[in-house]
N, CA and C of each residue as an Amber inpcrd file, in Angstrom:
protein
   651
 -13.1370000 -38.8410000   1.8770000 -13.5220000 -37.4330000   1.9030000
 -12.4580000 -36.5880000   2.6140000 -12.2280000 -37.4380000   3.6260000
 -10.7520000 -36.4720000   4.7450000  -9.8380000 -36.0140000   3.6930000
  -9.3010000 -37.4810000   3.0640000  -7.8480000 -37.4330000   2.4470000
  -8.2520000 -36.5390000   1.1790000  -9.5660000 -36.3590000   0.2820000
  -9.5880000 -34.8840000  -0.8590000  -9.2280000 -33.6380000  -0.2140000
  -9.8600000 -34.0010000   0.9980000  -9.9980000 -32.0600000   1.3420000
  -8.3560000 -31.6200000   2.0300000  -7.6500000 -32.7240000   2.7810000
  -6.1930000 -32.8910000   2.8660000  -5.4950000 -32.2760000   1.7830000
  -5.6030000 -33.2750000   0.5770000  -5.3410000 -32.8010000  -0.5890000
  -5.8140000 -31.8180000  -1.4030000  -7.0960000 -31.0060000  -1.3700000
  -6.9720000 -29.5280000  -1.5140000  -6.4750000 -28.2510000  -1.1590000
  -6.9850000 -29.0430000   0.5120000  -5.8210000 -27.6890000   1.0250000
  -4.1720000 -27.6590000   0.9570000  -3.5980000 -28.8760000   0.4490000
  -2.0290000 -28.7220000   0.1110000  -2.0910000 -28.0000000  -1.4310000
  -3.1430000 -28.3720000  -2.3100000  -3.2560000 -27.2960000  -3.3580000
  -3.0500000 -26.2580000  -3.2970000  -3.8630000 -26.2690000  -2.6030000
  -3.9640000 -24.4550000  -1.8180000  -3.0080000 -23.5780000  -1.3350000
  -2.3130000 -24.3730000  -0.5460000  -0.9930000 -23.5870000   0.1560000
  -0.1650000 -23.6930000  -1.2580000  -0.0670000 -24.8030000  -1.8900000
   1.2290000 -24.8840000  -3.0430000   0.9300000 -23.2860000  -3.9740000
  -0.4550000 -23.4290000  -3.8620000  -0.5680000 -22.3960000  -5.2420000
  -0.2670000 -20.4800000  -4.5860000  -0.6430000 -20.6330000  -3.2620000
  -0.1100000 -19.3630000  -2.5760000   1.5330000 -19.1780000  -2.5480000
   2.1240000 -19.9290000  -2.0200000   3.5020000 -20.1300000  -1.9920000
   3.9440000 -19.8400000  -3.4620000   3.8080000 -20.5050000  -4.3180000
   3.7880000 -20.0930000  -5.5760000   3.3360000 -18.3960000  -6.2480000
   2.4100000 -17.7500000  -5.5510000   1.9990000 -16.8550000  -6.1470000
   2.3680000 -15.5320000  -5.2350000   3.1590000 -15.8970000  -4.1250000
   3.7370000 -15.1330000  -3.0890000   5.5180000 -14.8450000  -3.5540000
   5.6910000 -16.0090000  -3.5340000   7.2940000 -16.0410000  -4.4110000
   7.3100000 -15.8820000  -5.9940000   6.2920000 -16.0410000  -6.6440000
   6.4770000 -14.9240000  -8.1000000   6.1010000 -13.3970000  -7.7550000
   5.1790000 -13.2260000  -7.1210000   5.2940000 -11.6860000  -6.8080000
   6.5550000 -10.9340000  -6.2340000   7.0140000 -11.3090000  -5.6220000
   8.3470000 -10.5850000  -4.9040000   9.4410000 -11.2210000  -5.7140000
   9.6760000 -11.9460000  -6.7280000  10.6680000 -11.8970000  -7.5170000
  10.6750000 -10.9590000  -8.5340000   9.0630000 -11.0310000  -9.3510000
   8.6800000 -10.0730000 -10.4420000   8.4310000  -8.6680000 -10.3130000
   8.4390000  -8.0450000  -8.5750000   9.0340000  -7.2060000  -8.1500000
  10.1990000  -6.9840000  -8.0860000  11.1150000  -7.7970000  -7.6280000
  12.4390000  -7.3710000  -7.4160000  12.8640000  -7.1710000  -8.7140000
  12.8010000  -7.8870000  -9.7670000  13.4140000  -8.4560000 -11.1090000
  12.9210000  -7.9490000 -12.3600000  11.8420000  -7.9260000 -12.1980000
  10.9160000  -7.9410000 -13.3100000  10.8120000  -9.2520000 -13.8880000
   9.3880000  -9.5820000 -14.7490000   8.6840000 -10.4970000 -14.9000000
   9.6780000 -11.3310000 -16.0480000  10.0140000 -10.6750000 -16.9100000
  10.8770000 -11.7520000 -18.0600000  12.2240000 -12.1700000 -17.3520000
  12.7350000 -11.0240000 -16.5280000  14.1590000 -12.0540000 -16.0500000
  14.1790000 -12.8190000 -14.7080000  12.6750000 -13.4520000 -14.4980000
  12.5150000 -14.0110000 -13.5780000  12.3550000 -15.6440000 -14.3150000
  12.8290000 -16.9750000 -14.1190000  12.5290000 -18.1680000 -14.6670000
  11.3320000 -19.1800000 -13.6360000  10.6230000 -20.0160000 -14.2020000
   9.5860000 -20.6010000 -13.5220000  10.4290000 -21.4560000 -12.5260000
  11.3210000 -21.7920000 -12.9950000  12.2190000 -22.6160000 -11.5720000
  12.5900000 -22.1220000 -10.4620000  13.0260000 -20.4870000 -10.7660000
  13.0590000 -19.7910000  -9.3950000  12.0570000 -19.7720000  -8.5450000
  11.2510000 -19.4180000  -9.3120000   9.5880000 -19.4440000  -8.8730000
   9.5440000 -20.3730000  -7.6820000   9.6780000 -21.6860000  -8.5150000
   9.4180000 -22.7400000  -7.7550000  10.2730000 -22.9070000  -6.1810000
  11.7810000 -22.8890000  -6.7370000  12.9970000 -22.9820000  -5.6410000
  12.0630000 -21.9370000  -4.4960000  12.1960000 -20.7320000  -4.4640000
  11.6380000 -19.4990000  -3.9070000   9.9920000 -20.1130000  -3.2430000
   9.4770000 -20.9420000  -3.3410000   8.4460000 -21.0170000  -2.8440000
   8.5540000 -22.6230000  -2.3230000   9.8190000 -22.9630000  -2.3780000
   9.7210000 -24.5790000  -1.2130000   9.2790000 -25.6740000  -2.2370000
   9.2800000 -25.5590000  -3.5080000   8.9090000 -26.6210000  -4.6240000
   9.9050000 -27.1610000  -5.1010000  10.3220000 -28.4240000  -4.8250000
  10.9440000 -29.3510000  -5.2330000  10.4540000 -29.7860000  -7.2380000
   9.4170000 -29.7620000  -7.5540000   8.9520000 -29.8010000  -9.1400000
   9.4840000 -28.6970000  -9.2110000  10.1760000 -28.5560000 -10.7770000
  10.9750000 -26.6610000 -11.4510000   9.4090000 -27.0430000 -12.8560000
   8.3490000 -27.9330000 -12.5680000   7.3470000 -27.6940000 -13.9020000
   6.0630000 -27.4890000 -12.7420000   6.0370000 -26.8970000 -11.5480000
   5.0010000 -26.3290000 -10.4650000   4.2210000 -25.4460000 -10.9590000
   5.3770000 -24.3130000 -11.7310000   4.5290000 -22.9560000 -11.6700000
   3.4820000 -23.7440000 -13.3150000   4.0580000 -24.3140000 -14.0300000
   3.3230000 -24.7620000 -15.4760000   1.8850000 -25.9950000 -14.9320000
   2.4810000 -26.0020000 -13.9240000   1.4410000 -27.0630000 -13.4020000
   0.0620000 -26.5000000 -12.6810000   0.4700000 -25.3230000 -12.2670000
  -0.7030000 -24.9740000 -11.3570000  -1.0950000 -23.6360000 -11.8930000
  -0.3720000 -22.9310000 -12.8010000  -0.9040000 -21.4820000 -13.3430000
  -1.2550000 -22.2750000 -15.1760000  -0.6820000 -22.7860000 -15.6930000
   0.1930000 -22.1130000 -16.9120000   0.8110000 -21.8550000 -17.3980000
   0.8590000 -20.9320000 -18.4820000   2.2900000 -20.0210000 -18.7120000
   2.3540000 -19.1100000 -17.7930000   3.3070000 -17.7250000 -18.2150000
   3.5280000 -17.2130000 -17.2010000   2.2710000 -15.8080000 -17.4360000
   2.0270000 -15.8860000 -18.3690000   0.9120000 -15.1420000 -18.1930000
  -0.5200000 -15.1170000 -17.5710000  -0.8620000 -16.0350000 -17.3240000
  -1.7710000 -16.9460000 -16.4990000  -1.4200000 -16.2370000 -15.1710000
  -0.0130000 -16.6310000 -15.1690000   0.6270000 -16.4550000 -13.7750000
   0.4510000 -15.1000000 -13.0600000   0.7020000 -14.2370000 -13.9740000
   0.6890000 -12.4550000 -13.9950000  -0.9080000 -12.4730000 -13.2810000
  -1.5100000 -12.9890000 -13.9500000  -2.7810000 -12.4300000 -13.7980000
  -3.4900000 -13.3320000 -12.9820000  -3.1150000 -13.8680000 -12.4260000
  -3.0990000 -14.6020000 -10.7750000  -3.2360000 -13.4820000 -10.0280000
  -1.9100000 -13.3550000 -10.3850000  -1.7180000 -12.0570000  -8.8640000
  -1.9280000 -11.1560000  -9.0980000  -2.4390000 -10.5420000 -10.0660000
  -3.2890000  -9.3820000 -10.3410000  -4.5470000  -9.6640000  -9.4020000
  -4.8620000 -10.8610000 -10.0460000  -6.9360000 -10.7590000  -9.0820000
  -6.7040000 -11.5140000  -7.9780000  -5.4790000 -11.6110000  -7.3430000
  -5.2320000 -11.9480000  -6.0590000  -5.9200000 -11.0740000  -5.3040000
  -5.2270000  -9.4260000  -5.5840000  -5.2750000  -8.0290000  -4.7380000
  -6.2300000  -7.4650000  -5.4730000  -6.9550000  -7.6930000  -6.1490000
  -7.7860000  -6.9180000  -7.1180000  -9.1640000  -6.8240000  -5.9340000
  -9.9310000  -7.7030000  -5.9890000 -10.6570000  -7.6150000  -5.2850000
 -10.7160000  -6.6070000  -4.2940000 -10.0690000  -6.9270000  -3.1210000
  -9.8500000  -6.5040000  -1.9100000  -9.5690000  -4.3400000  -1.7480000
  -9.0360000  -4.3680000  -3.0660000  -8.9490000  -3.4670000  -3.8050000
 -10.0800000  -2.4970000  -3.9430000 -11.0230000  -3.3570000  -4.7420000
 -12.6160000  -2.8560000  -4.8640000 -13.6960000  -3.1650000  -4.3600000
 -13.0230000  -3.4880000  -3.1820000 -13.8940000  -3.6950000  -1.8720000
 -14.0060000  -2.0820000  -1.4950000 -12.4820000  -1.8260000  -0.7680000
 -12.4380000  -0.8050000  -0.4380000 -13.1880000   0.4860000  -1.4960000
 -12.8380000   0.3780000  -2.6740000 -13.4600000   1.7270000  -3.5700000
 -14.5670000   1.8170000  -3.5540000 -15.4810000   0.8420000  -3.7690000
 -17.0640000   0.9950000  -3.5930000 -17.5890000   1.1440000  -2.4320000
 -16.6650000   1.1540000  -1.1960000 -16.9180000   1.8240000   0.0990000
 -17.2010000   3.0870000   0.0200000 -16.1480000   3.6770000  -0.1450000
 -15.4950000   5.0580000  -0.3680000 -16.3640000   5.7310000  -1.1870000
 -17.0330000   4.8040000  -2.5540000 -17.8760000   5.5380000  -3.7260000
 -19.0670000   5.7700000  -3.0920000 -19.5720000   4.8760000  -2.2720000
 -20.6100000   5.0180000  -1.3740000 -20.8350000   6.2540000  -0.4600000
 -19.4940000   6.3660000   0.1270000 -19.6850000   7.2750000   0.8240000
 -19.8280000   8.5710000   0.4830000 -19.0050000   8.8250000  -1.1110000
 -19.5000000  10.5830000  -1.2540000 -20.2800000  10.4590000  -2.1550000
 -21.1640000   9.6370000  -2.4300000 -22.5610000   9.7550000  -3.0630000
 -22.0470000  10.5120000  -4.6380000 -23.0910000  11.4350000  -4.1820000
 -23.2580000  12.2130000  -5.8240000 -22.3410000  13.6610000  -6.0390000
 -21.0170000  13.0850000  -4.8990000 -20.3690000  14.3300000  -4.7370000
 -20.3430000  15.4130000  -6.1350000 -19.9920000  16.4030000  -5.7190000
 -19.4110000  17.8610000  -7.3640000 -18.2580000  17.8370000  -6.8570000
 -17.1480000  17.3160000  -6.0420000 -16.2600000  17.9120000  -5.1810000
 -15.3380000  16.7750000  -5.7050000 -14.3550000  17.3640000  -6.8180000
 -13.4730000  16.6240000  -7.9570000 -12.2550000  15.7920000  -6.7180000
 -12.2520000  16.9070000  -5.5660000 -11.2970000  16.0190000  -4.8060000
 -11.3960000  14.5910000  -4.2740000 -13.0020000  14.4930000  -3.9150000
 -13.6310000  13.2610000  -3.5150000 -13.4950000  12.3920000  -4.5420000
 -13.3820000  12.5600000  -5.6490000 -13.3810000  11.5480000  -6.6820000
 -11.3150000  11.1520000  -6.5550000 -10.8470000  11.6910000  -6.4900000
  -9.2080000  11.4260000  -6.9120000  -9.0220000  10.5960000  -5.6800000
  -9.7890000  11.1770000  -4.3560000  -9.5870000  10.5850000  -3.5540000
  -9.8960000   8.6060000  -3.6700000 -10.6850000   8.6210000  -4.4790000
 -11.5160000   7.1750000  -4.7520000 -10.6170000   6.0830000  -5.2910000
  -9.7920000   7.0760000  -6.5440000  -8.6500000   6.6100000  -7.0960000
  -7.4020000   6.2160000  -6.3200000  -7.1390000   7.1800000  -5.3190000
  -5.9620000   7.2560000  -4.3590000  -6.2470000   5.9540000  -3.2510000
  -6.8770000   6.4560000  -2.5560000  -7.0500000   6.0880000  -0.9590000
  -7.1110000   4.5130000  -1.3020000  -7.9970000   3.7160000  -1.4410000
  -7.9120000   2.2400000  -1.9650000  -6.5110000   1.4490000  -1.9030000
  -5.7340000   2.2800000  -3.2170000  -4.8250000   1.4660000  -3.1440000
  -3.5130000   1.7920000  -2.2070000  -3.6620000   2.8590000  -1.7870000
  -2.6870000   2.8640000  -0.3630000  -3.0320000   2.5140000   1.1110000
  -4.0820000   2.3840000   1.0180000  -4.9130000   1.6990000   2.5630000
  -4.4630000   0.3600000   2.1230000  -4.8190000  -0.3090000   0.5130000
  -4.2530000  -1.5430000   0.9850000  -2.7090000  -1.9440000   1.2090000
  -2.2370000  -1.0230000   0.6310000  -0.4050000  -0.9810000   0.4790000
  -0.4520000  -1.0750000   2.3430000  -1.0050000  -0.3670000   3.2670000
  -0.8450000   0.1430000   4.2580000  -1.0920000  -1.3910000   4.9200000
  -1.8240000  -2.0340000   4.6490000  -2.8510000  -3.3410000   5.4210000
  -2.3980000  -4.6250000   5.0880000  -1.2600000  -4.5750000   3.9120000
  -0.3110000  -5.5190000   3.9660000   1.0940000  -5.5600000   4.6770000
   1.3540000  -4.1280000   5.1060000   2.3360000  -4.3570000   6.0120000
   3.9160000  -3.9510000   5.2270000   5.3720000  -4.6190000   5.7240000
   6.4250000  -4.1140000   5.5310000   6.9330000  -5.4550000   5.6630000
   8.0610000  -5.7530000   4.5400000   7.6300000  -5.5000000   3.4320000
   6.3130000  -6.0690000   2.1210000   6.0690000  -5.5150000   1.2530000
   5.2850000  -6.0110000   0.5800000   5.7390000  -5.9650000  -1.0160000
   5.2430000  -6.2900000  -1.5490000   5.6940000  -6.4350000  -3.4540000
   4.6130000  -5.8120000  -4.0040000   3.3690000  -5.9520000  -4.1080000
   2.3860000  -5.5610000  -4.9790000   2.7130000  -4.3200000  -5.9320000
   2.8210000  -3.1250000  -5.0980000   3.0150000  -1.9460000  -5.7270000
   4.1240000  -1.7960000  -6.8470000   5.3580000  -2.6090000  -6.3560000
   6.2290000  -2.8110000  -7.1030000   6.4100000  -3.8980000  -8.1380000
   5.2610000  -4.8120000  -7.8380000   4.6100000  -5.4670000  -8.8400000
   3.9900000  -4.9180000 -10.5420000   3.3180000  -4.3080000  -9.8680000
   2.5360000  -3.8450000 -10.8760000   3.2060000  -2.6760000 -11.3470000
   4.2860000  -1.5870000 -10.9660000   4.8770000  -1.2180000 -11.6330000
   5.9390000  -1.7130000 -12.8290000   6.2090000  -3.1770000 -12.5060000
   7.2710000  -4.0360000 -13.3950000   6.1610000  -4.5350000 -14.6650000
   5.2450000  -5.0220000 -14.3270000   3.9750000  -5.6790000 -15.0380000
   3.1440000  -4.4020000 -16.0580000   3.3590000  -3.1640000 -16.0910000
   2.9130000  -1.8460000 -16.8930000   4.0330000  -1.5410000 -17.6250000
   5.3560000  -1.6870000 -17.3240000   6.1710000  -1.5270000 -18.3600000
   6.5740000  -2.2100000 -19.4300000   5.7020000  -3.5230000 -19.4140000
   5.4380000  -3.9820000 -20.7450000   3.9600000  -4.1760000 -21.1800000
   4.0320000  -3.6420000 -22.5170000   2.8490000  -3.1700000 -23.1400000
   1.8260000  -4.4090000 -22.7980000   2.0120000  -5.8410000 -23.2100000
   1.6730000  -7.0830000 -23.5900000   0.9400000  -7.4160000 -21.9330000
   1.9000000  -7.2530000 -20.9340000   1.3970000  -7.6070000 -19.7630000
   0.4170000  -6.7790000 -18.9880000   0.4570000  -5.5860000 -19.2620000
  -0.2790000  -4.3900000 -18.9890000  -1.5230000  -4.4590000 -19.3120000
  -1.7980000  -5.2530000 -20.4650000  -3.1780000  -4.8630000 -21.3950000
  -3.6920000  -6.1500000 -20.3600000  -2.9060000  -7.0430000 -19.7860000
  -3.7020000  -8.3820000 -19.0930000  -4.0850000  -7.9800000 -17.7970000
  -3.2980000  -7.0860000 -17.2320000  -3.6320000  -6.8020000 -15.9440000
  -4.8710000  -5.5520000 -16.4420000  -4.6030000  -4.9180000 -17.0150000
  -5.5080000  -4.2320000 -16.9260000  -7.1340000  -4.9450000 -17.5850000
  -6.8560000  -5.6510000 -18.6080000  -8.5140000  -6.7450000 -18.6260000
  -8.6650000  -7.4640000 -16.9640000  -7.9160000  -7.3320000 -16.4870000
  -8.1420000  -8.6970000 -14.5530000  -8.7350000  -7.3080000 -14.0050000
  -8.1050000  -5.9100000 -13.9250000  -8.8790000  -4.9770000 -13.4980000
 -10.1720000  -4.3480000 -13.5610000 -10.4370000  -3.8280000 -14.9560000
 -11.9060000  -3.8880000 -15.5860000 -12.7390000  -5.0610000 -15.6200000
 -12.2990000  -6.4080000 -15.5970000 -13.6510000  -7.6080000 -15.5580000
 -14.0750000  -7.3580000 -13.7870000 -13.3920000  -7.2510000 -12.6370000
 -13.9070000  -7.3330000 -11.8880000 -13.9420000  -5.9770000 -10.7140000
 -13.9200000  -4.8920000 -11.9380000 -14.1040000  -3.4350000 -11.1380000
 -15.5030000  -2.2660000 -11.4580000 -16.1930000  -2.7290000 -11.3660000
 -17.4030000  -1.7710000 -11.4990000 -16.9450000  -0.3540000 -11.4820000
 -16.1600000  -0.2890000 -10.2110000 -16.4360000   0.9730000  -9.4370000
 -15.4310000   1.7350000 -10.4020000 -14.1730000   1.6530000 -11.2580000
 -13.6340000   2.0170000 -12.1270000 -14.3990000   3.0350000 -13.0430000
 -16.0460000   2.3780000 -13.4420000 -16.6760000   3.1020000 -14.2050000
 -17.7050000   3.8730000 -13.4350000 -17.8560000   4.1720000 -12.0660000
 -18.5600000   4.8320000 -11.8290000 -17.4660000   6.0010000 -11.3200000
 -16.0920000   5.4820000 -11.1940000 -15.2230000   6.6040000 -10.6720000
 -15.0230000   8.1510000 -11.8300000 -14.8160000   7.0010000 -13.2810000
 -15.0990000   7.3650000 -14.7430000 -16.1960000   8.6940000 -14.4370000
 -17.3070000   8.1310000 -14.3780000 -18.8430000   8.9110000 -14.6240000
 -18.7120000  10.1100000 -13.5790000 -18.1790000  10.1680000 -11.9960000
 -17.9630000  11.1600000 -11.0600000 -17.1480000  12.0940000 -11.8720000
 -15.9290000  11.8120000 -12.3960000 -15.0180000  12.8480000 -12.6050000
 -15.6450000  13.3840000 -14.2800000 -15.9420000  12.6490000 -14.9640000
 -17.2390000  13.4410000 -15.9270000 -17.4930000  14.8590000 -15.3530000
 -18.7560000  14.3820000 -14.6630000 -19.3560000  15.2550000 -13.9510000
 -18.8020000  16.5370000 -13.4600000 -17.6340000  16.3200000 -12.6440000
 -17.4360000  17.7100000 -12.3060000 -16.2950000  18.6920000 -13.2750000
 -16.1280000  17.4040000 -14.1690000 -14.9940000  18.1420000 -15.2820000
 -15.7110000  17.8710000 -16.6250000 -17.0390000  19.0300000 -16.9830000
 -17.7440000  18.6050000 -18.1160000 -17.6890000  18.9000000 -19.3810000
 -16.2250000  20.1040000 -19.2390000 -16.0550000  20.8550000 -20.5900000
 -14.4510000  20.2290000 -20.9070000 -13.9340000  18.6920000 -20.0250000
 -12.7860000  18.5790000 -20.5100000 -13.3350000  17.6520000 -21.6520000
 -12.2060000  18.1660000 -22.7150000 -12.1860000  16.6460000 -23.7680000
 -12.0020000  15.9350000 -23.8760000 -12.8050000  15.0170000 -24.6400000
 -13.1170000  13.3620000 -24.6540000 -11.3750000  12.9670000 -24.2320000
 -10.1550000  13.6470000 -25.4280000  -9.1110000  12.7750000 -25.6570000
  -8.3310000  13.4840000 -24.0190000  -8.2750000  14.5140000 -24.0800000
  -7.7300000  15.3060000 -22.6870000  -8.3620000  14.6780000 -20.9440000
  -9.0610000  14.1070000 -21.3300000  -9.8760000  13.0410000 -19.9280000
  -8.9850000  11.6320000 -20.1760000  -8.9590000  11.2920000 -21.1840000
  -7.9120000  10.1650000 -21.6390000  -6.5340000  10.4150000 -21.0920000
  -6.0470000  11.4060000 -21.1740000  -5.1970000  11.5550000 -21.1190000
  -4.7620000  11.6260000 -19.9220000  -5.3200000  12.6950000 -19.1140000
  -5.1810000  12.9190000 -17.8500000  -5.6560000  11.1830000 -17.0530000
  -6.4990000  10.6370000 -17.3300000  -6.6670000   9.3890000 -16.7380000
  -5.3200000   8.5090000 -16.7350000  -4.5810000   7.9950000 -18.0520000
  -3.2990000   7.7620000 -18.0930000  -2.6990000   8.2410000 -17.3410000
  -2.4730000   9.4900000 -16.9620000  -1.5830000  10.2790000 -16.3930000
  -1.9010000  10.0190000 -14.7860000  -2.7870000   9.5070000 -14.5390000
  -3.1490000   9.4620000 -13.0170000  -2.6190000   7.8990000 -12.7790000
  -3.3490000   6.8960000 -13.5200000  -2.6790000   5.8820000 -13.0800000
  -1.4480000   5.5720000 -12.9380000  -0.6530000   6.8880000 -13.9630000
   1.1450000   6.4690000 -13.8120000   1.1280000   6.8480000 -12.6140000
   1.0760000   8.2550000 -12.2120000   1.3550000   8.7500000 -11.5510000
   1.2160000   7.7630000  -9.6810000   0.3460000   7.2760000  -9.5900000
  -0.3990000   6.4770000  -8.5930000   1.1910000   5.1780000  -8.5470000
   0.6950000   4.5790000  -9.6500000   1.9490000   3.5570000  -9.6760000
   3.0020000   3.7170000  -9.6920000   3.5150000   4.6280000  -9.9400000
   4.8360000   4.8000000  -9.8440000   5.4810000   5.3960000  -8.4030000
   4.6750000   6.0390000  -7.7560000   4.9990000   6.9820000  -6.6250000
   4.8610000   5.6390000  -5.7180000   3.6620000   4.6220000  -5.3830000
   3.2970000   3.8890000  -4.4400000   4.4610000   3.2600000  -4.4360000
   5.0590000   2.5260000  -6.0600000   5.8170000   1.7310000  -5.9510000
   7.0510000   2.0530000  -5.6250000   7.4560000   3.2470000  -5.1290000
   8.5480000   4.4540000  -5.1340000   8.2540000   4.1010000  -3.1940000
   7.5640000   4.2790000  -2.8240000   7.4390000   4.3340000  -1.3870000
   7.6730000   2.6740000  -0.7850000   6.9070000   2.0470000  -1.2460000
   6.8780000   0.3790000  -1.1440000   8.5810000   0.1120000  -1.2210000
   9.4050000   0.5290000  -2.1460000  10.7060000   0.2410000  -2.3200000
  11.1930000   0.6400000  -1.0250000  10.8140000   2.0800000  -0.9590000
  11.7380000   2.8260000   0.4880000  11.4990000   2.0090000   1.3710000
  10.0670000   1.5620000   1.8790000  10.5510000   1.0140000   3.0510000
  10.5320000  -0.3350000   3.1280000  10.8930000  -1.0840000   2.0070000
  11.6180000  -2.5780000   2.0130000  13.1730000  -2.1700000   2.6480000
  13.3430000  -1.3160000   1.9610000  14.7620000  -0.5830000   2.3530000
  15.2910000  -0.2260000   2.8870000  14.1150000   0.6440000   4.0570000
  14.3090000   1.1440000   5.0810000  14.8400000   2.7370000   4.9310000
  14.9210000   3.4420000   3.8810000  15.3160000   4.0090000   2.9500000
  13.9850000   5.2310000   3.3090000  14.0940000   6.4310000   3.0650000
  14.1610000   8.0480000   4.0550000  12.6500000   7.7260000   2.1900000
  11.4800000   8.0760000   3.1680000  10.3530000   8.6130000   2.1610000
  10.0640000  10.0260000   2.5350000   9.4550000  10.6980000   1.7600000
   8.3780000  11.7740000   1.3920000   8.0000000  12.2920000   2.2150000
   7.0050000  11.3500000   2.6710000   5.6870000  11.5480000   3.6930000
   5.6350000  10.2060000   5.1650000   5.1250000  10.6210000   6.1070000
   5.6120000   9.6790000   7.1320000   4.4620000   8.3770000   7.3460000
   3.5200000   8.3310000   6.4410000   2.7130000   7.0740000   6.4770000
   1.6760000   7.1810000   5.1540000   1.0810000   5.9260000   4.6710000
   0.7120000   5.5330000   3.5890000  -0.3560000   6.9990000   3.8650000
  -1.1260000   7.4230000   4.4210000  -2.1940000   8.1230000   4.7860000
  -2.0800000   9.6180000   4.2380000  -0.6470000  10.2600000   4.6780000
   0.3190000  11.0740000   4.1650000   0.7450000  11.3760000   2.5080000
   0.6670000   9.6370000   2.2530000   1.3600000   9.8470000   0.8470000
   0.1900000   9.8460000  -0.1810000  -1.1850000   9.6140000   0.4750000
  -2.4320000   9.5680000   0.2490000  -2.4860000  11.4530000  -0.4290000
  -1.9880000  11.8920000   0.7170000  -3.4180000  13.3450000   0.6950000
  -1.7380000  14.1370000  -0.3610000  -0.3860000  13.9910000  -0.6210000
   0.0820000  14.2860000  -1.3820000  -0.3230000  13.5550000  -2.3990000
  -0.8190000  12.8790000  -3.2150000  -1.1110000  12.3190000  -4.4080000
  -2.5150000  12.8250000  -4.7840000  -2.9580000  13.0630000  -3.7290000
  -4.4500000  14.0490000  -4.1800000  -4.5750000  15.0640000  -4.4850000
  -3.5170000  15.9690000  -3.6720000  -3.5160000  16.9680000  -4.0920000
  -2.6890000  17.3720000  -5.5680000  -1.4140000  16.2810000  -5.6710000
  -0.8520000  16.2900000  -7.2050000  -1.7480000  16.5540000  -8.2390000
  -2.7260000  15.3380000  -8.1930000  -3.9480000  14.8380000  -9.1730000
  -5.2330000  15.5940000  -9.5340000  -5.4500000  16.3220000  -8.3560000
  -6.4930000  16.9270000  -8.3630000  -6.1850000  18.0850000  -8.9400000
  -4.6330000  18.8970000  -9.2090000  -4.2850000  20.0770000  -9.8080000
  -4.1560000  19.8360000 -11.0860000  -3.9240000  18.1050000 -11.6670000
  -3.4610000  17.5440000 -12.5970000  -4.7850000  17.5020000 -13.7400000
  -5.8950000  17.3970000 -12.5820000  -7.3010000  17.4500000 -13.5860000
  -7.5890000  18.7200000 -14.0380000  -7.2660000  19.3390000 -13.3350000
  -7.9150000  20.9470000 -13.1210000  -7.1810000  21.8140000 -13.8890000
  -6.0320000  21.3600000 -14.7010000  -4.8780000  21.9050000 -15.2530000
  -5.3700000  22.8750000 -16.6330000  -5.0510000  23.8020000 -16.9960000
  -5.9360000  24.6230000 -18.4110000  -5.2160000  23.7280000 -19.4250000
  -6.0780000  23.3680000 -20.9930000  -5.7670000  22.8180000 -21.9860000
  -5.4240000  23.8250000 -22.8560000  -4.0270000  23.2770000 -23.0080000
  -3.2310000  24.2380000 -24.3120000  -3.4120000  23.5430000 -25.4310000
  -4.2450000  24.1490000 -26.3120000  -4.8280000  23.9590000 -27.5920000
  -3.4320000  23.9800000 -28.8920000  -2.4550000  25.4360000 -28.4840000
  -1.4760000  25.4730000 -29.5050000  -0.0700000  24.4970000 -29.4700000
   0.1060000  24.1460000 -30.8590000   1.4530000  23.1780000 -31.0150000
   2.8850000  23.9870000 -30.7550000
């Protein structure tokens, strides 16, 4: 019984090590010009068939570390959703969108990959659609964030709510992963803490919803 649970928990560490050193390569690199052997080298693995051994392919792999941080993620949002109830107050909702994922950017510390993760992992169509199924299977609060901003935006259109939704998640990912870079870097940001870069992205977003629809081509 000793020597299984010995041997789970070396599972365990192998498959973190593994999923710690593909994230910060597929950050630095992006995901296709990264090889499973680096993977491996980069995480203390003597096997270059580790990452095929314990994920998969590499898509498997992606979406590891997607619902690594996913969770923890929508921990925090259904806090937050909790807290402004049945708000009308469109800011409270962007805020729902915002705050989450820069409290956690904030709670992992310096440096980190995620943000810059998932910006490498959206610029291809194929990997995007996976992270984003790892997001929706285990995010409720996604669709109640959905149903809030309904609410206080009831005359926008079906495709113009689409749109603007797209437009928020770029916007979110791209800026976080814009800050996450700076200070791997050490490199002059924006705003002087995740908290900061919070209430500028709210206020972007929240002008971004609120924006008049130009009907003419």
């Amino acid at each position: 019984m000793v020597g299984r649970v010995r041997r789970d928990e070396r599972v365990s560490a192998t498959r973190e090590a593994l999923l710690s050193a593909a994230e910060r390569l597929f950050a630095e690199h992006g995901v296709h010009a990264v090889a499973n052997r680096q993977i491996s080298e980069a995480a203390g693995q003597g096997n270059n068939a580790a990452v095929s051994y314990h994920f998969g392919t590499k898509v498997d792999l992606v979406r590891a570390i997607a619902r690594r941080h996913a969770e923890a993620i929508e921990v925090g949002r259904l806090r937050m959703l909790a807290e402004i109830g049945d708000s009308a107050d469109l800011r409270d909702w962007v805020a729902c969108a915002v705050r989450p994922v820069t409290g956690y950017l904030e709670a992992l510390g310096t440096p980190s990959w995620y943000a810059r993760f998932i910006a490498q992992v959206t610029d291809d169509p194929a990997l995007r659609a996976v992270t984003a199924e790892e997001f929706a299977a285990g995010a409720p609060s996604m669709r109640k964030l959905q149903d809030g901003l309904n609410r206080c935006l009831p005359d926008l259109p079906a495709e113009v709510h689409a749109e603007r939704a797209a437009m928020t998640r770029h916007l979110i990912t791209q800026m976080v992963a814009d800050r996450e870079r700076a200070l791997a870097d050490n490199a002059p940001t924006f705003r002087a803490s995740w908290g900061e870069a919070a209430n500028g992205l709210i206020d972007a977003i929240a002008a971004l919803w609120e924006a008049p629809v130009t009907r003419e081509g």
